[in-house]
VEXTIZA-262332 format. One record per residue (C-alpha): x, y, z. Coordinates in steps of 0.2 Angstrom, whole numbers, plus 5000, padded with zeros to 4 digits. Each point is the difference from the previous one (the first is absolute). Layout:
! residues N
XYZ ...
***
This chain:
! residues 246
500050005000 500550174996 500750095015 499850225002 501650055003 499650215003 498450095004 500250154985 498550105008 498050025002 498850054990 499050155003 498449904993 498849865005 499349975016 501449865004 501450134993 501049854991 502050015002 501249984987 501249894999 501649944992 500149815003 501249874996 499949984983 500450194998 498150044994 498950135009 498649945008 498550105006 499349915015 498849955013 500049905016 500550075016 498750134999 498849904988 499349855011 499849814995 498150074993 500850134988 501749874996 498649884995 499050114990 501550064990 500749854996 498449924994 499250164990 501850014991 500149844997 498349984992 500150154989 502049924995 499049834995 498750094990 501650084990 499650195004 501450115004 500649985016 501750065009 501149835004 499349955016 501149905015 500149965019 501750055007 500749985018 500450135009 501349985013 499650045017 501450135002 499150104985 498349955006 500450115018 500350144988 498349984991 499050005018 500850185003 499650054982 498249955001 499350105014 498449965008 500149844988 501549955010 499449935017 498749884990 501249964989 501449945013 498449905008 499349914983 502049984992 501449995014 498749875013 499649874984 501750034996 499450074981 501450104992 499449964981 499550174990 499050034982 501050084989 499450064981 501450034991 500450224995 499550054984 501350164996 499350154990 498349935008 498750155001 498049975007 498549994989 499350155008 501250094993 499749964982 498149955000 500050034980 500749874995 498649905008 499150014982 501749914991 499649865011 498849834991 498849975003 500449835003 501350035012 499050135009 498649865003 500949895007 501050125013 498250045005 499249835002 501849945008 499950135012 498149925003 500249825002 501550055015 498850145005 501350134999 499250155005 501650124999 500150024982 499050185001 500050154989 500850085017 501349895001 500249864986 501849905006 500350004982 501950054996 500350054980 501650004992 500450084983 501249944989 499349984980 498250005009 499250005016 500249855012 499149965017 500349895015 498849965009 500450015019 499349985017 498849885006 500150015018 498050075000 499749854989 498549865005 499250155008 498649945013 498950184997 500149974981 498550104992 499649934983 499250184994 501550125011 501449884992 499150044980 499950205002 501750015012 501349904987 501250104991 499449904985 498350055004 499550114986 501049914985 499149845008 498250094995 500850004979 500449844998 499049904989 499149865010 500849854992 501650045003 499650055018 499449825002 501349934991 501150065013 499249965017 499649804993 502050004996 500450075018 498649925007 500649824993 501950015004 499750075018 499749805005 499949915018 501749944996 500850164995 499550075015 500849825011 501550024988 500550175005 499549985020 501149865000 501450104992 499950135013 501150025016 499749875011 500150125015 498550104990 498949875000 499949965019 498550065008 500850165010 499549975018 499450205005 499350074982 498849954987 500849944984 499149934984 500049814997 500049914984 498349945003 499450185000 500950054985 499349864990 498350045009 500250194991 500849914984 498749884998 498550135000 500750144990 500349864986 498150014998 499950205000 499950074984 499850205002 
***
């Protein structure tokens, strides 16, 4: 497993304020843990992984350990996350982080909204009913955790999916709130249900055992003093919006 090696700095953004992070393989790495919780590592780790399968564009995804002399660092970094995060990491003896690996030259969506339209509208559905079957409600015209790139044309990353299999999912709020909202409402009805049978059909019962059993083994232990999401409930979530055509 890959090891960080130096903690770079904190982002001024998202709740959990991710760190980056050179690690042993001389990448940067933008990640989560310490200050995260099993419930968000989980989340991560199965929302990226399902969007990865699906082939849409995601940043490269890993677990990294973190050692412990680096992890004392990280508590005093991440303030009132701190305390909990010494009592759910240090006492279960967890010191395996998510990292996503650093796009250079990476700008937010928010920033360049226009080239929304230069999108297909293939690919646009699919982000969209992706982002439904794993309930990812953080995908917002406020905040769209999409990154874009631009080298002969536009490219996106999709990232962050620690909101994702969202127990206050609202069908109708999730419709109107998606950055792909309004080009959602032009595309022609065929290829919009083109799109959800394909994402639908390959978000399976076993993809979702095949990427839980890939994950940390530390993440997957029920944590003893927090709520964290079990596979059962993921598949629970999985298995109904398969049936949701909106």
């Amino acid at each position: 497993m890959k090891c960080v090696k130096e903690i770079i700095s904190r982002s001024k953004q998202g709740i959990t304020k991710p760190f980056k992070c050179k690690a042993s393989d001389g990448a940067i790495y933008w990640c989560k843990g310490l200050q995260a919780g099993v419930d968000g590592l989980r989340k991560e780790w199965m929302g990226a992984g399902v969007l990865k399968a699906l082939g849409l564009p995601t940043r490269e995804f890993c677990a990294l350990e973190c050692p412990v002399g680096l992890a004392e660092a990280w508590y005093k970094e991440a303030d009132s996350f701190g305390a909990e995060a010494r009592n759910d990491f240090v006492d279960n003896d967890v010191n395996i982080v998510f990292g996503s690996l650093h796009i250079e030259s990476a700008i937010d969506l928010m920033s360049r909204s226009d080239v929304i339209k230069d999108f297909s509208d293939d690919m646009v559905a699919r982000i969209f009913y992706a982002d439904q079957i794993i309930r990812n409600t953080d995908r917002t015209r406020e905040n769209s955790n999409i990154l874009l790139t631009f080298e002969e044309s536009a490219k996106l990353y999709l990232i962050d999916h620690g909101n994702a299999f969202n127990d206050h999912y609202m069908v109708q709020d999730f419709k109107e709130d998606h950055i792909f909202a309004d080009r959602m409402k032009a595309i022609p009805e065929e290829i919009k249900k083109t799109a959800f049978n394909e994402v639908a059909s390959n978000v399976s019962d076993d993809l979702i055992n095949q990427l839980w059993e890939k994950m940390p083994a530390c993440w997957t232990m029920r944590p003893k003093r927090t709520y964290a999401i079990s596979r059962e409930d993921i598949m629970q979530i999985v298995s109904f919006e398969r049936r949701q055509y909106v």
